[in-house]
N, C-alpha and C positions, 0 to 999 in steps of 0.2 A: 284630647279626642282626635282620632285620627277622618280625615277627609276625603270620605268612600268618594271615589272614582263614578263616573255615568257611562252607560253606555248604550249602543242602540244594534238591533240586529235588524238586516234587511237578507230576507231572502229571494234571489232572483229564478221567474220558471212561469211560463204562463201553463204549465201544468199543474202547478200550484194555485191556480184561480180555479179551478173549476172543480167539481167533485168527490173526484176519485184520490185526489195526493194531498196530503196533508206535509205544511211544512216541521218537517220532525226537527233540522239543524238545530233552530233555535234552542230547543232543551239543553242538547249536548256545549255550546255556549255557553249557554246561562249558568247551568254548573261548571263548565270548566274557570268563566269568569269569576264565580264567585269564590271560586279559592283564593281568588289576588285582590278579592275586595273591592272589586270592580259590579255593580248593581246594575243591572238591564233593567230600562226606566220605557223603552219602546220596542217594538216588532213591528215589521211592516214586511208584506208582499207586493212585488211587482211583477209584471208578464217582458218577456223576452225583446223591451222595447229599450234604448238604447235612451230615449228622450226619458222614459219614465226613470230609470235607472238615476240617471243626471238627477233629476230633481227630485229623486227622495235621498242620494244622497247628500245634495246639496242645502237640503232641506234638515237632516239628521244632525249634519257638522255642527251647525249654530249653536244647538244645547246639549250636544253630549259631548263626552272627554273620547271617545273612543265608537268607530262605526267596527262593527262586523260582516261583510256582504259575502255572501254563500253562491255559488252557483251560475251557469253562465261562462265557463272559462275554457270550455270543449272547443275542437276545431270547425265546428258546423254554422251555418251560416244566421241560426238562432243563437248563436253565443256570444253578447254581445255587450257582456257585463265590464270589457276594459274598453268598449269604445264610449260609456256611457260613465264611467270611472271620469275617464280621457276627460269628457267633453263638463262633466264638475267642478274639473277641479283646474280648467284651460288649459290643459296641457297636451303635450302631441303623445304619439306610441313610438318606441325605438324596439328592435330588435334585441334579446339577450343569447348572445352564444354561450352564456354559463347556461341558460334556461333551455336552448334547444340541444346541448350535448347531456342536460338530463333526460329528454325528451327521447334523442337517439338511444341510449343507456336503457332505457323503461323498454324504447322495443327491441333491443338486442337480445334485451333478458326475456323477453315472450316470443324468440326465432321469428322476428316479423321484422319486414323491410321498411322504414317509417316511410310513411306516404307525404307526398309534397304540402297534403291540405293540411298536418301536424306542424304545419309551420307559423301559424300563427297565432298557436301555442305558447310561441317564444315571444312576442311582442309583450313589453311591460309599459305601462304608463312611465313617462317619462319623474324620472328621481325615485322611480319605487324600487325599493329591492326584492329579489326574486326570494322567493320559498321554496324549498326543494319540494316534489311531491312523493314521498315514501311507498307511495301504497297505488300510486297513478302515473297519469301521464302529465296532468294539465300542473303548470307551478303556480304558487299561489303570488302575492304582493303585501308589502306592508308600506304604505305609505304616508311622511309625517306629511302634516296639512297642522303649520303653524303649530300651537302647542296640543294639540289634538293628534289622533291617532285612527288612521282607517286599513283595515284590514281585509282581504282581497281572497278567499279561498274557494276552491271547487264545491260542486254541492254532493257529490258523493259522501255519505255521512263518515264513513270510512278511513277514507282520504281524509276530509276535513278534520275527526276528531284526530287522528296523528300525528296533523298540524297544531293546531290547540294544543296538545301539550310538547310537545319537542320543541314549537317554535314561537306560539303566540306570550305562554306562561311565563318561561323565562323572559321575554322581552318586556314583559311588564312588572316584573320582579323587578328589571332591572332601573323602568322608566321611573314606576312608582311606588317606589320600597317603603314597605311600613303598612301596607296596608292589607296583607295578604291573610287571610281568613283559614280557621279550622273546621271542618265540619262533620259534623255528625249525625247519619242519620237513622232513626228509630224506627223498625218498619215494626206494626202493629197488624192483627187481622181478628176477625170476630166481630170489630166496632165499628162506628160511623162517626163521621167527624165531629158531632154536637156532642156526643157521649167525652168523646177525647177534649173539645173544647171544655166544658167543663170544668172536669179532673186538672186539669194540667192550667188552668188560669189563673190562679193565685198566684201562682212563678213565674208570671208577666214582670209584674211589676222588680222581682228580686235580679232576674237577668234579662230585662227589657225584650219589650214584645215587640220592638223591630232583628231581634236576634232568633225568634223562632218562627215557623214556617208550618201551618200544617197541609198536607198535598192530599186529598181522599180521592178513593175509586172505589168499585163496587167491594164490598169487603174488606178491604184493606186501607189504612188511612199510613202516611210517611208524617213523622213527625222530626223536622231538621231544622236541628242546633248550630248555631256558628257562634264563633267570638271571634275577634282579632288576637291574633297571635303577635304579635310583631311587640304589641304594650308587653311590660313585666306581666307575668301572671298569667297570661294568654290560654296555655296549655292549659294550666292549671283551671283556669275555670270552666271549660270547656267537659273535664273528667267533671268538675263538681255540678253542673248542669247535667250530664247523663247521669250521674246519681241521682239528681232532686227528682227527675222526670222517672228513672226506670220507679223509686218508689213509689212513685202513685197507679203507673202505669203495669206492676203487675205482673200475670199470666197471659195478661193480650196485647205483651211485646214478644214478637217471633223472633226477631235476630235484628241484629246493630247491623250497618253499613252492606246491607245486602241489597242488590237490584231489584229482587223480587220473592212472592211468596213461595214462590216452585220450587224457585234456588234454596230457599231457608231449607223448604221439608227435607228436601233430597241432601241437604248437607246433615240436616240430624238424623236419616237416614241412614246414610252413608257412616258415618260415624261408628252408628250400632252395628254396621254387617246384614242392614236387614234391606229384602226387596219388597218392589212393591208392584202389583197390577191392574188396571184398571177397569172398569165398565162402564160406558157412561150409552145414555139413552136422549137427552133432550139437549145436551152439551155436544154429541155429534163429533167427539174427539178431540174437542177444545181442552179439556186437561189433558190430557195425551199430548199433543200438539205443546204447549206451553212446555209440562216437562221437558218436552225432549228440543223444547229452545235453547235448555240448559247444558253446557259442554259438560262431558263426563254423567249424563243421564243416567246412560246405559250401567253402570256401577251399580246400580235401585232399580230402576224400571225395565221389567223383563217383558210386556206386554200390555195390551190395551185392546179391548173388544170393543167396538161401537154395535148396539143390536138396539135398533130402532125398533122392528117390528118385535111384537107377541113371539112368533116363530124361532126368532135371532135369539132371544132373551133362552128362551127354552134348548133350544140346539147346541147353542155358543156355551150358554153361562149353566143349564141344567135347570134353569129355574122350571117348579114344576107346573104343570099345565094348570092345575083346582086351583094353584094361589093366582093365580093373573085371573081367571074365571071368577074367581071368588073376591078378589079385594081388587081388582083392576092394574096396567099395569103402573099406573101414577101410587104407590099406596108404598105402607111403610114395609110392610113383607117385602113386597117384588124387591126395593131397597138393601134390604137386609138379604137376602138370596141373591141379585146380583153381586154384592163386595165379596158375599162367601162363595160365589161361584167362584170371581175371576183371584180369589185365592188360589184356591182348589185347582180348576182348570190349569193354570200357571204355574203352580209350584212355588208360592212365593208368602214373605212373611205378613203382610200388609195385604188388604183389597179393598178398594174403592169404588161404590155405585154410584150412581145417579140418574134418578129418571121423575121428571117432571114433562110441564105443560109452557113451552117458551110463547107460545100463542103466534102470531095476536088472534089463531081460533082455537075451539077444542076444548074451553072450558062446561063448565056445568054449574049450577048452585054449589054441588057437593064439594067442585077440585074447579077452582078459577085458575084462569089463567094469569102463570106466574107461581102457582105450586109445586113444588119441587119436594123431594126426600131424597134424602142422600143418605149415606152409611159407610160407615168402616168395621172392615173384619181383621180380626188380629190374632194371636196366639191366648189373649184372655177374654175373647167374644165378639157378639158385633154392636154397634155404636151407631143411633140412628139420629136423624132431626132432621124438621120439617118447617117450611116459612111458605109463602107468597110474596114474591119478590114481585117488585111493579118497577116501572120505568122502559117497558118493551122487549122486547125478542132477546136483539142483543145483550142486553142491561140481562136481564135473567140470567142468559145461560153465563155470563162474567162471575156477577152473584153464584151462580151455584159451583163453579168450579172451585172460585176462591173460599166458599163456605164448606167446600171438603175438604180442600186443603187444611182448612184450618181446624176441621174436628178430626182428622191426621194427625194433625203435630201435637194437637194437649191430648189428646187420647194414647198417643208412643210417650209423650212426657210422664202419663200417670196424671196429668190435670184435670181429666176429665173422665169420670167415673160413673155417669149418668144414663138412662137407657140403654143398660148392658144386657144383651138379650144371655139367655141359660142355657 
């Protein structure tokens, strides 16, 4: 049995305490770690305090094989994450002329004069080796601390992920071989995680249930497989796990090893030669927006109308005046007329509506809020369905975009055959 590795991620930022920023690093870590079989066992935030710093990571050392700290390594007088490295681990700061002639180099390459304050940029805790910064300015640290391992990189996510694998991955290949992980992950849409736990529990116990992972959001659940590769057979079980799982799992797996549900459609999209247009009313552009998160969108997605009001819907999309009069404009018609507008209107093979009620006012007995109808139009009709999503504003419109994507992709598959209008 091989002897997963621990480790702990501290992200540095006192903009990360308050409100508005969420620290994201940790994700991009934790999967990059887990490919070397390295398990993140803690997370922790600190604010731009030099003392706080010290002692979470002095505190982290004790019980893990490996720290991670993110952020904090800019030339401004809040960045303060090697004096606080420094004062952990008792040791002084030296200057690196490797680290400040990449520093030089970063602004040569942006025609800018490096400024005097870029200077102590180059300051390394003392015995850490410098990390180039690919993608930045600030160089990152890797410093051994006895048979433990603590890691020192910028919080630009960017920058950081570049590092992680150019320079974090190989160095723990190299520290602690044998234990480096395959993995695969099943991105599903349509279900919710109890549905998925279900189906897929009896294959606990065959490839053990600390080898699978399930990660749910509003519509979408990830379901990630790993094994250790490094044992005989590694590969090999790894292919015979995504067989065991895709058989139970069906029509409501959208694609292997994809980031997201957008990426999937627009790649089976893409595929066929076919485009796509959008309408949406109570999403506000949020599948618009997502799509075109996607590099190479524009391939599929030729447009996107947001028509909030009665007016929009009529003018933009053609919908006609009697059906909004007549069935309101929350109802399965206005649905089925916006995807075939923004067809039409656009020129394109695929259209997509949506108009519900995100709340948290605006409902009625008849249409609560959280009712939504969505649709898709295509070269063999239009394709409707209707829910009451709960969990709030946000939570809704998440739900409804990913619940159109996904009557998109089994409706172009031929999966879904269901409320086909004539």
């Amino acid at each position: 049995m091989v002897d997963r590795r621990s480790a702990a991620c501290l992200a540095v930022g006192s903009e990360l305490l308050g409100e508005r920023w969420l620290d994201t690093n940790s994700l991009l870590v934790t999967r990059s770690l887990a490919r070397c079989g390295v398990v993140v066992v803690e997370k922790r935030v600190v604010g731009d305090d030099a003392g706080a710093i010290a002692r979470a990571v002095t505190e982290l050392l004790r019980h893990v094989d490996l720290v991670v700290v993110t952020g904090g390594l800019g030339p401004t007088a809040d960045d303060v994450t090697r004096d606080g490295v420094a004062m952990a681990l008792g040791r002084g700061l030296g200057h690196s002329c490797e680290a400040e002639q990449w520093i030089r180099e970063r602004y040569a390459a942006l025609k800018r004069e490096m400024p005097p304050l870029a200077q102590v940029m180059a300051s390394m805790v003392d015995g850490a080796r410098a990390v180039h910064n690919s993608k930045g300015s600030a160089p990152g640290m890797v410093i051994e601390v006895g048979e433990r391992l603590l890691v020192v990189f910028p919080g630009v996510p960017w920058e950081m992920e570049a590092m992680l694998e150019r320079d974090l991955e190989p160095e723990l290949a190299r520290r602690w071989p044998g234990g480096r992980r395959a993995v695969r992950t099943l991105l599903l849409s349509g279900v919710i995680e109890s549905e998925i736990e279900a189906r897929v529990s009896h294959l606990y116990d065959r490839f053990g249930r600390e080898n699978i992972t399930i990660l749910a959001s509003p519509g979408v659940v990830r379901l990630v497989l790993s094994c250790t590769v490094a044992r005989e057979g590694g590969a090999g079980e790894l292919k015979a796990m995504e067989a065991a799982f895709r058989s139970v799992l069906g029509e409501d797996l959208a694609a292997v090893d994809r980031d997201s549900l957008e990426e999937a459609v627009l790649d089976q999209l893409r595929r066929a030669g076919a485009t796509l247009a959008t309408a949406e009313s109570c999403t506000g552009g949020l599948l618009s927006a997502r799509l075109t998160e996607v590099a190479g969108a524009s391939d599929v997605l030729l447009g996107g109308i947001v028509c909030y009001s009665n007016r929009a819907k009529e003018e933009l999309l053609g919908v006609p005046h009697e059906l909004l009069v007549a069935h309101g404009a929350v109802s399965e018609e206005v649905a089925r007329a916006m995807a075939g507008g923004a067809r039409e209107r656009l020129g394109t093979d695929w259209g997509v509506g949506i108009t519900g009620i995100a709340g948290p006012a605006g409902g009625t007995a008849d249409k609560p809020v959280g009712l939504v109808h969505w649709a898709v139009a295509g070269p063999g009709g239009v394709w409707h369905r209707e829910r009451v999503f709960a969990g709030g504003r946000a939570a809704t419109r998440q739900w409804s975009a990913n619940a159109a994507l996904d009557l998109l992709r089994r409706v172009h598959q031929g999966l879904d055959q269901g409320a086909r209008a004539t």
